[in-house]
Each structure stands twice: as C-alpha cells, then as structure tokens.
C-alpha atoms as one frame of an Amber mdcrd trajectory, in Angstrom:
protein
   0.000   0.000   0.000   2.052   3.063  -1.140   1.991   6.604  -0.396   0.543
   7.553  -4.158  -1.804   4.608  -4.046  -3.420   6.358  -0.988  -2.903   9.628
  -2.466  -4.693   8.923  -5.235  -7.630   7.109  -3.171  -8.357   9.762  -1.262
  -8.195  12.569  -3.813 -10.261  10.669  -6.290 -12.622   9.013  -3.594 -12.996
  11.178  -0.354 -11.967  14.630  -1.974 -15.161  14.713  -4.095 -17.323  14.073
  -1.152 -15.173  17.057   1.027 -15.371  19.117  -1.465 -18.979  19.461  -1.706
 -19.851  19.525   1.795 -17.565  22.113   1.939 -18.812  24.266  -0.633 -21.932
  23.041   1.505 -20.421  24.453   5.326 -19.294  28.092   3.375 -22.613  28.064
   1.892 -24.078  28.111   5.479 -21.346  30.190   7.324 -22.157  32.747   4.765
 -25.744  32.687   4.092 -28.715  31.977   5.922 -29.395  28.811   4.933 -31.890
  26.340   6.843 -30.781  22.792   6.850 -33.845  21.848   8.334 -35.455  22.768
   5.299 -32.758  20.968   2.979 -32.678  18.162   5.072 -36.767  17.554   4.549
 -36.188  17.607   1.006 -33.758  15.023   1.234 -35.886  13.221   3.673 -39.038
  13.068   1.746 -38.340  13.067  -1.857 -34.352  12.109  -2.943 -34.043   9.491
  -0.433 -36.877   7.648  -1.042 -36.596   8.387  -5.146 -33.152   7.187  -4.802
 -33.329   3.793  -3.133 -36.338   2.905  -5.447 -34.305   3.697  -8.089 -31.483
   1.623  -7.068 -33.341  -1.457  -5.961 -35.541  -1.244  -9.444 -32.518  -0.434
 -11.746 -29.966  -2.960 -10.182 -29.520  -6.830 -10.191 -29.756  -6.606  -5.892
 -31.651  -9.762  -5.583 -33.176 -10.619  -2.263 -31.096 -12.940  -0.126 -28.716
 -10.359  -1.159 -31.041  -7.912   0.524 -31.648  -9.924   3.660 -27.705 -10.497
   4.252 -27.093  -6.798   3.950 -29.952  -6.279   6.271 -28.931  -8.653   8.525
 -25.336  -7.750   8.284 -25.953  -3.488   9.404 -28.327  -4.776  12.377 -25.094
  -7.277  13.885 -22.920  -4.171  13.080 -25.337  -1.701  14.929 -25.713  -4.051
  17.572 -21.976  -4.955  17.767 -20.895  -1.760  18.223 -23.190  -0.570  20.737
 -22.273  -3.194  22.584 -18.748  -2.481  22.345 -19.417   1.178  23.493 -21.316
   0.572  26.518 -18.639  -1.818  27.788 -16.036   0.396  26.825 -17.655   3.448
  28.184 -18.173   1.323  31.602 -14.591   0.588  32.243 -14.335   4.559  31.406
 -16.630   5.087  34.438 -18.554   7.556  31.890 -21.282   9.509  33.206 -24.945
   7.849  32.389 -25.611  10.393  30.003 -22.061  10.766  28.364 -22.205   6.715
  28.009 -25.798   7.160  26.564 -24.948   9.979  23.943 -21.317   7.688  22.857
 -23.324   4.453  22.270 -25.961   6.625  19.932 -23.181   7.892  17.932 -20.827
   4.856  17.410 -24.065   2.510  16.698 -25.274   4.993  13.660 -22.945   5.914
  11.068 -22.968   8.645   8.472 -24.339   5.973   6.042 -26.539   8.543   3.624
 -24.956  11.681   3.504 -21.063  10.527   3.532 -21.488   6.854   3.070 -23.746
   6.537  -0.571 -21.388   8.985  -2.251 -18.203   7.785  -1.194 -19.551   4.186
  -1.946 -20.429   5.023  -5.514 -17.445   7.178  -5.941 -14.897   4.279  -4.765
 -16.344   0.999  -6.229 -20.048   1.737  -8.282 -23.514   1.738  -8.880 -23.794
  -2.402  -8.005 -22.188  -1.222  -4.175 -24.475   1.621  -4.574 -27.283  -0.552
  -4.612 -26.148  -2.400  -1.450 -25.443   0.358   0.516 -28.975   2.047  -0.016
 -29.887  -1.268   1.799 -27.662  -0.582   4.399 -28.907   3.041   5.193 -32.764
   1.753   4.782 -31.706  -0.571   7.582 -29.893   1.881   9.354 -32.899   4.284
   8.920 -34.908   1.971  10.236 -33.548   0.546  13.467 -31.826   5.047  13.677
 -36.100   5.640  13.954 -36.946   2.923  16.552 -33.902   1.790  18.971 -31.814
   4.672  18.447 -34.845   7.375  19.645 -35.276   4.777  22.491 -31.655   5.121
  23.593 -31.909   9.280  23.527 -34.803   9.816  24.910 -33.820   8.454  28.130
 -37.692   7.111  28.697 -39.595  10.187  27.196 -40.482   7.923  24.171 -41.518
   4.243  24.308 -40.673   1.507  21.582 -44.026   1.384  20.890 -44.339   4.878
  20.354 -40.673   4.186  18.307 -42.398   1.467  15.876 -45.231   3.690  14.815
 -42.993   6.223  13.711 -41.703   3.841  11.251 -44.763   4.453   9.329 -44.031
   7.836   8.762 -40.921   7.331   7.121 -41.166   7.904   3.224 -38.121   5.784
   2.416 -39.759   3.171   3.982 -42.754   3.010   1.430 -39.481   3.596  -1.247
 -38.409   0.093  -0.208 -41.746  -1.725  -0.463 -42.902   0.121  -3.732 -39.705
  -1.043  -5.275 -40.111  -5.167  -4.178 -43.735  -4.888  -5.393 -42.587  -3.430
  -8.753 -40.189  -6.354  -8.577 -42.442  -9.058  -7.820 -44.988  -7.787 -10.327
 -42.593  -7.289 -13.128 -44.701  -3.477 -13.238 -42.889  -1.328 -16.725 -43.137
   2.253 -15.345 -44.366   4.828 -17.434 -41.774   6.445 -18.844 -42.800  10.429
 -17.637 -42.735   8.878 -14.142 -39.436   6.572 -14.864 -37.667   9.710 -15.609
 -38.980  11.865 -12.995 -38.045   8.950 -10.352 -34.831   8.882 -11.919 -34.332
  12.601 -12.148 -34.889  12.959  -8.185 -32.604   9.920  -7.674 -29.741  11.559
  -9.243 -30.374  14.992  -7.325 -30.229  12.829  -4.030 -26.493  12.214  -3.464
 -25.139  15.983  -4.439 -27.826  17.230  -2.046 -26.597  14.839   0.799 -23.160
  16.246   0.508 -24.298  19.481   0.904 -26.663  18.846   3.363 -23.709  16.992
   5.398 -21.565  20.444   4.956 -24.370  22.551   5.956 -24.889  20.471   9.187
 -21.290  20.649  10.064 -21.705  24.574  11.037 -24.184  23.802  13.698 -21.121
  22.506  15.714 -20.774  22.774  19.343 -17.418  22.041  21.905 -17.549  19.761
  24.486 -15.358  18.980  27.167 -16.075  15.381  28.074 -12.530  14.115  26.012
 -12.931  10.773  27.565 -16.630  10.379  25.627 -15.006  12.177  22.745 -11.981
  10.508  22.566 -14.257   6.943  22.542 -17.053   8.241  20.305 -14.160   8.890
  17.434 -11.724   6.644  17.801 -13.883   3.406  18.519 -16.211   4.604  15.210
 -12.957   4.725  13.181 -10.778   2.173  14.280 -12.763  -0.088  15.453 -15.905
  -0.250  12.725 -13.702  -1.226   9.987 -12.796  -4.287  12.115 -15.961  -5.310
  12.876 -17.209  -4.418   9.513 -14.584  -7.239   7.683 -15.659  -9.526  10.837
 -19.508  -9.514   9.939 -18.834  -9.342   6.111 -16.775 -12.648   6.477 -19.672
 -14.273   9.101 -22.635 -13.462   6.657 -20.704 -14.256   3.932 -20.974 -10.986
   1.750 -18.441 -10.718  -1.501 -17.000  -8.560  -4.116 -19.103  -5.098  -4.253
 -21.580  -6.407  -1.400 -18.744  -6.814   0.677 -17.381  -3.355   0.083 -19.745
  -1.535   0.310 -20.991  -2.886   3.729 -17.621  -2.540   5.048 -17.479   0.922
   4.489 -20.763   1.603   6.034 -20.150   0.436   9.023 -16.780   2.405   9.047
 -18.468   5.511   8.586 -18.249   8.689  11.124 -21.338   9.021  13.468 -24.380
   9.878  11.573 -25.362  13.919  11.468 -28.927  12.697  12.757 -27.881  11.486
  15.784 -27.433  15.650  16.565 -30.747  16.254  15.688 -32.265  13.670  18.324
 -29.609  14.388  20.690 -30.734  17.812  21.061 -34.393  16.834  20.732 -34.273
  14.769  23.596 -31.407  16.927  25.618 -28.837  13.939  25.477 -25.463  15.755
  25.987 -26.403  17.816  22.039 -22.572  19.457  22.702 -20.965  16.072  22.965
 -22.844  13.973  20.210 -21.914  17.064  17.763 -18.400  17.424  18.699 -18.190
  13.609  18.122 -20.029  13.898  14.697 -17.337  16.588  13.432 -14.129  15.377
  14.916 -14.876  12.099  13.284 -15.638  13.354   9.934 -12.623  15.623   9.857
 -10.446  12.237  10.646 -12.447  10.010   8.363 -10.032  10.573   5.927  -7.226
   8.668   7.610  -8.880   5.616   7.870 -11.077   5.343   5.305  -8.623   5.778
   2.602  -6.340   2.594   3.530  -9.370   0.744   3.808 -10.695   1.688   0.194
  -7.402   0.644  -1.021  -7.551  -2.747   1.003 -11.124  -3.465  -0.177 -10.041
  -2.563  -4.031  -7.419  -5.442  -3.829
C-alpha cells in the first residue's frame, strides 16, 4: 500500500465528497441557509426516489437484501455493545455513556457513506449500501430514539414512527414493482430517476451545511471513545460480519465501508431533541468526519485489492 496509491484514493474518492460539503459548510457560514429545510427535502423526496431507483434499476436480488440487512443490524448491535462496555470501564457519566453508544451505533451511512460508496467501487455497491442506510434508517427511527430519549419515548411509540418514514414506502414500492414485473411509465421513470440523481449531491451538501451547527464539548474521555472506537474499530468489525454473513465482491465493500463511517449527522438532531449531551454527540459527529479521511482511505485501497 504506497503513499501515491493512498494519495490517489483519497483525492479521487474522499476529496469529491469534502469538497462538496464544503462548498456546503461556506454556503451556510455565509448565508442563511436552513438545513432543516434541505434536510426535509432530502428526507421526503431524494431518499426515497433514490433507493427505489437503485433497488428497481440494479440486479440486488433478495437474499442479497436480507444479508445486507442482517449484516448493518449485527454491526449496529456490535458496536453498541462495544461502546457501553467500553464506556463502563471509562466510568462515563450515564448520560455521556448514553450519547457515545448513539453515535458509534449509527454511522454517516446517507450523507457521507452513498457517495463515497459510488465514488470508490459503483452503482452495483451503490445498490447495497442504499440497503444498508434503509436498515440503518430503520432501526436510527426505533432503537436509536429509544436510547436518547432516556424514557420520554416508548418503543411502541418508536415502531409507529416507522410508518411515517417515506423511504420506507421507497423500499416496499420497489419489491412490489419487482415481484410484479410493473414497466413504469416512462414520464414517471424519468422523474423517479431525475430525483434519484439529485439525491447524493444534495446529501453532501446537506452533510456540509450540518457541520456549522457545531458545538465544543469537554467530556474528552466520551469524545476521545465516540471517534476513535467509530474509526478504528468499525472497519474491524465491519470485515468480521462481512466474512460471518458471507458478503463478496461489491456487497462486501460496500458494507464494510458503512459500518466504518463517522457518526451519523442525525444522531445531533435527536440528541438535542431529547437533551442527550447535544454538545458532545456534535463534537463527536465533526471530529470524526474531519479524521475520516485517515482511515477510510487505507481501507478503500484494502477493499479494491
């Protein structure tokens, strides 16, 4: 693994991706910009445009589905697990330990993570990471609210909310077009397809635009964990649960580098929703994408081997 190998990873790969959310943070140092607003665009039309797209354009068949499925929840699970035992031999504060386990368990796997994917190894990894961020999505909108709001929401509560995520119905509208062998019209094909390919650009800058929202903390012990373990320790676990579900070629990268993203900008938005340390789980988001860089470049290499 040289020097100009990883060079050229990262400027080909990650610079793209920094770029733009770059352009994306100026953009909202400078102007008033809402990402709230952005960020329901991307929530309710390109997201859900874009994984239809994928899983209706691409040969993602599904035990393939299932495995990747399968393969984010033992990630999520893994991890959190790994923080909370981690975070107890820390002798972390209960809320500290709370707000580290929300942000190693949910990576940036929309905003950083489908870009980088499609940038570094194509549209067939594109296709399984959508799968992984549905899944992520998913279990983000049910267990992860659970864990910040500290017993101000029930699971119950959690599972009806999944009903009022649109990617959701973006999933089962494309395994019933599937199953059906439905043709789409071709005014609505294209204006699927036209929303699909706004969808990662936006996320970029919707990922910059988040970053100026940043706020300090001083717990370094929570911070320190919520980084490092995220960075160091997803890719690990990501190449252990590949190999255990048995995932290959472009399924395998792309659900490695999933899991190895930095914690997921959402996990600021609940934090703060539900008061759960909102300095700390910010801090963590932006220290770990700043680093990002440094790990996930030898690992693109690795996986392009």
């Amino acid at each position: 693994m040289s020097l100009s190998e990883l060079l050229n990873t990262f400027a080909n790969n990650l610079l793209p991706v920094m770029l733009v959310s770059s352009a994306g943070y100026v953009l909202g140092k400078v102007l008033t910009v809402d990402p709230r607003s952005l960020g329901r665009a991307v929530f309710y039309i390109f997201s859900p445009a874009l994984v239809f797209n994928l899983m209706t354009h691409n040969e993602l068949d599904l035990g393939q589905a299932l495995a990747t499925a399968g393969f984010t929840a033992a990630v999520i699970c893994t991890m959190g697990l790994l923080a909370f035992v981690l975070g107890r031999l820390l002798q972390l504060e209960r809320p500290h330990l709370l707000a580290v386990i929300l942000t190693v368990s949910f990576g940036n796997s929309g905003n950083y993570g489908l870009p980088l994917v499609k940038f570094a190894f194509g549209d067939d990894a594109l296709a399984v990471a959508s799968i992984f961020f549905v899944t992520t999505t998913i279990l983000f909108n049910t267990a992860g609210v659970v864990i910040a709001s500290l017993g101000h929401s029930t699971f119950k509560s959690a599972i009806g909310g999944l009903f009022k995520l649109p990617i959701v119905y973006g999933v089962l509208l494309a395994l019933l077009v599937r199953a059906l062998g439905i043709v789409l019209p071709l005014p609505l094909s294209r204006t699927i397809e036209i929303a699909a390919n706004g969808a990662i650009p936006v996320m970029m800058l919707l990922l910059g635009l988040e970053m100026t929202r940043v706020q300090w903390s001083h717990s370094f012990r929570a911070l320190g964990l919520g980084v490092l373990k995220q960075l160091l320790i997803g890719p690990l676990v990501g190449l252990l649960m590949a190999g255990l579900f048995g995932l290959q070629a472009s399924a395998r990268q792309a659900s490695v580098v999933e899991a190895s993203m930095p914690a997921a900008v959402a996990t600021t938005v609940v934090a703060t929703e539900y008061r759960l340390q909102p300095q700390l789980v910010t801090a963590i988001v932006f220290l770990g994408t700043l680093l990002s860089p440094l790990t996930l470049t030898p690992l693109i290499v690795y996986l392009l081997r």
